[in-house]
N, C-alpha and C positions, 0 to 999 in steps of 0.2 A: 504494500500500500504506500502508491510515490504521493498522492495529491495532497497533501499537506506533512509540517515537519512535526506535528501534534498527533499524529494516525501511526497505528505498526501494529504488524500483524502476528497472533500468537504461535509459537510455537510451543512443543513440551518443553525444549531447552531451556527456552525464553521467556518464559511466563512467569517465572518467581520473581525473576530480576527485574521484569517489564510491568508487571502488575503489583504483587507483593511489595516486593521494596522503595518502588516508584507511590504505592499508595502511603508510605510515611512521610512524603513531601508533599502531597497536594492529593485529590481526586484521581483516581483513574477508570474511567467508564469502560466494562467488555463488555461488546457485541458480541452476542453471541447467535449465527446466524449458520446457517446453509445453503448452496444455490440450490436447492429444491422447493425451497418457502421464498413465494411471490413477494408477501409482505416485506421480507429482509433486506431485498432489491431496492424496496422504496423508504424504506427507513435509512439504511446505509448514507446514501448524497446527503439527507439530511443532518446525520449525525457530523461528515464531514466538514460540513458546514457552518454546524454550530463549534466546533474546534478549530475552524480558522477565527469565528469571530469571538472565541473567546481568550485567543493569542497564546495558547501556552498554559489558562487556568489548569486546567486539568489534561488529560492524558487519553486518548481513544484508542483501545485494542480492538481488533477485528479478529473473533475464536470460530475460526468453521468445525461448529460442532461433528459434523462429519468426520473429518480426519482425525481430531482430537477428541471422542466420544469421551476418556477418562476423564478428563476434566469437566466436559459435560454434567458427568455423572456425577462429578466429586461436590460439584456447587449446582448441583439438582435442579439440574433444567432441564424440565419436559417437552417445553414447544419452542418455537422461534419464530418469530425474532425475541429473544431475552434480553434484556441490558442489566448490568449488575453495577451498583457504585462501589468499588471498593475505597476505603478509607481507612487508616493504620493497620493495613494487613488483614482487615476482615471486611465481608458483605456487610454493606452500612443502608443499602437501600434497590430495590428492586422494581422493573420496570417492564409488565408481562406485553408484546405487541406492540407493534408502532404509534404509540399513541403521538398525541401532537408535540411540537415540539415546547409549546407552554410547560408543557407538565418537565419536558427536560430541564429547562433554563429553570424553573420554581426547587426544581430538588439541586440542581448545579448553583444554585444562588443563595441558598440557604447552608451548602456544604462553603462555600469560599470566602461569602461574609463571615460564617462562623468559624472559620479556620481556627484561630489563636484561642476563641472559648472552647471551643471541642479539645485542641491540643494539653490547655489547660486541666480538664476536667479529666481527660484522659492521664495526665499526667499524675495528679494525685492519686487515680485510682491503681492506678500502675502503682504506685509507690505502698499505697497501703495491699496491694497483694503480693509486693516484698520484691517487687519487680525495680530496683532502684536505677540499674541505669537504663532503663528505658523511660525511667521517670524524667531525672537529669535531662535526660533529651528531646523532651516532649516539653520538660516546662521554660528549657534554655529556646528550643523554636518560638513559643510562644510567647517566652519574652521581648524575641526580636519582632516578635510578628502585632504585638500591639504593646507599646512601650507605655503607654496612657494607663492601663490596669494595673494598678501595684498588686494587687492580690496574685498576680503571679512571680513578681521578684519574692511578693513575703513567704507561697509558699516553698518556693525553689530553697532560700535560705534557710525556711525551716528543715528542710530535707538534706542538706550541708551539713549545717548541724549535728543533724542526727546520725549521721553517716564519719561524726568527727573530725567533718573538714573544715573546720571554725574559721579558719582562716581565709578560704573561698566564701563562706558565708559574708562575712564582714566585706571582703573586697566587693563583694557582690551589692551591699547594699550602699559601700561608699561612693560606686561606682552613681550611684543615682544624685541627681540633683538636690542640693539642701530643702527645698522645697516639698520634696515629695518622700525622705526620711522624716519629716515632719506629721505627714499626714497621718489621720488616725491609723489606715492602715499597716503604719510601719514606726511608726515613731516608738512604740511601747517596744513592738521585737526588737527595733535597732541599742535601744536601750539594756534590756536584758541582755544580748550577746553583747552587747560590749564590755558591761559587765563581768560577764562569765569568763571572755575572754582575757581580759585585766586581771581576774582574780585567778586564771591559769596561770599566767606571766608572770605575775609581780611576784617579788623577796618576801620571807617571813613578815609578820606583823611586828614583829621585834625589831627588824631593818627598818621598817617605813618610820614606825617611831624614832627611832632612833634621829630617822635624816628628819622627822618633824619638827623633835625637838634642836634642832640647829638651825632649821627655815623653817617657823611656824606658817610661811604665807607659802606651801609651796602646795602647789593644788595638783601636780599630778601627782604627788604622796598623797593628798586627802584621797582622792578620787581611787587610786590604789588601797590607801587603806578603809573607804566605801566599800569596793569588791571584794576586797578578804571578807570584809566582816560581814559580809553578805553570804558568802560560801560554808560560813562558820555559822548564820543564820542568827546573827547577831543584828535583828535588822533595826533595833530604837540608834544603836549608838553607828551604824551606817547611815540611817537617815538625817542623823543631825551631822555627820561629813558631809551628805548632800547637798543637808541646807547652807554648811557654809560654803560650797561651791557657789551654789547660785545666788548666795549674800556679796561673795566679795566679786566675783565675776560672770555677768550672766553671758558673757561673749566664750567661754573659756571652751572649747571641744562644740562649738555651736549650743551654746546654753546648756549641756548636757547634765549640769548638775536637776537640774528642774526638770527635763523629760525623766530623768532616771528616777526621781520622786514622784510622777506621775506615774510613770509605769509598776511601783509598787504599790502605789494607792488601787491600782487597777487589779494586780497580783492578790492584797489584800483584804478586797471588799471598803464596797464605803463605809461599811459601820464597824470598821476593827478601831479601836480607840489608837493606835498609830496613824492609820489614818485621818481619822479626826482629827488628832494634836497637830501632826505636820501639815494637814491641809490649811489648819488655819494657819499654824507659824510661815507656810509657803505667803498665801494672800497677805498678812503683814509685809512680809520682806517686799512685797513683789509694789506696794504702793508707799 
């Protein structure tokens, strides 16, 4: 199949590669047709058609069920003309007859606008059936493919994390505009791992005092000695290092003393009495 660079015709060789692995980047539509069935004939120009004008969105295989009857069989197709949408390696939607081409362009239009939400959704779900790096890659496309949704940098990061990559976590979220580490979506997680990850890094609590007591004003010792005593779960006397992060400098790591007090307030419920007392002592400091 020479009339467009969007059309290729299946063979047994060439079918995993051409269909399967080509459906983890985008749609790939099989025809699956025979020259015996009139209808195929006239479906066929039309599907070519819609693959030139949709430049490359997706992908058109042309499977003559005839010579390839196994495959036929394997993706259970009884008549033809069949069209199957494959989409991350499975039948994602099905299309019995030449129907018009509305009905193509309405299922091709809803797979390519939803790209980056499927990719996403897909990717958690991958993750929680312990499938990680096909998570990893599912949620890193979808980051690129709609960078406006932070719920996908947060839960990519969350999956870093939990995979022990702390350190790609964090790059991952530095990597984002201050604006949007801000936002409710990510402001609390950015807070916590930074955290967690300060309190991996940093010297005993014995050192940090130590340099305190010789620079009382040195704020990434407070901030250090914040995430130990957070790790220790000492969280009254972390929270008041918090608060004087964000008393003496609210610019310091991007205000970071003050998200990181909000993000406990959120860890601890509104009505834990630490949240209470720092919420009000935050609202002081802050007017």
């Amino acid at each position: 199949m020479t009339l467009s660079p969007h059309v290729f015709d299946a063979s047994a060789d060439n079918f995993n590669r051409l269909v399967l692995e080509n459906s983890h980047k985008g749609p790939v539509l099989v025809h699956f047709w025979t020259p015996k069935a009139g209808p195929c004939f006239i479906l066929m120009p039309r599907l070519v058609k819609l693959a030139a004008e949709y430049g490359g969105k997706f992908l058109l295989v042309m499977l003559n069920a005839d010579e390839l009857p196994e495959l036929a069989r394997r993706f259970s197709v009884n008549s033809v003309p069949t069209v199957k949408f494959f989409w991350r390696g499975e039948v994602a939607h099905t299309i019995h007859g030449a129907d018009p081409d509305s009905s193509f362009r309405e299922v091709l239009d809803r797979f390519i606008a939803g790209d980056a939400h499927r990719a996403h959704a897909l990717g958690v779900a991958a993750w929680q059936s312990g499938k990680i790096e096909q998570a990893r890659m599912l949620l890193a496309n979808a980051a690129m493919a709609e960078p406006d949704n932070l719920a996908i940098p947060r839960d990519l990061a969350k999956l870093l994390w939990s995979q022990g990559d702390s350190e790609q976590a964090l790059k991952l979220l530095d990597s984002l505009p201050p604006e949007a580490r801000q936002a409710p979506e990510l402001a609390h997680l950015y807070a916590h791992l930074n955290l967690a990850e300060t309190a991996r890094q940093a010297p005993a609590l014995e050192a940090i005092d130590a340099q305190l007591a010789q620079q009382p004003g040195d704020l990434d010792a407070h901030y250090q000695r914040a995430a130990v005593l957070l790790a220790n779960d000492d969280f009254e006397t972390a929270m008041h290092a918090l608060l004087f992060i964000t008393r003496t400098d609210r610019s310091y790591r991007h205000d970071i003393g003050r998200t990181s007090l909000l993000a406990l307030f959120d860890l601890l419920g509104s009505t834990h009495p630490l949240t209470r007392q720092f919420r009000q002592a935050l609202s002081e400091s802050l007017h």
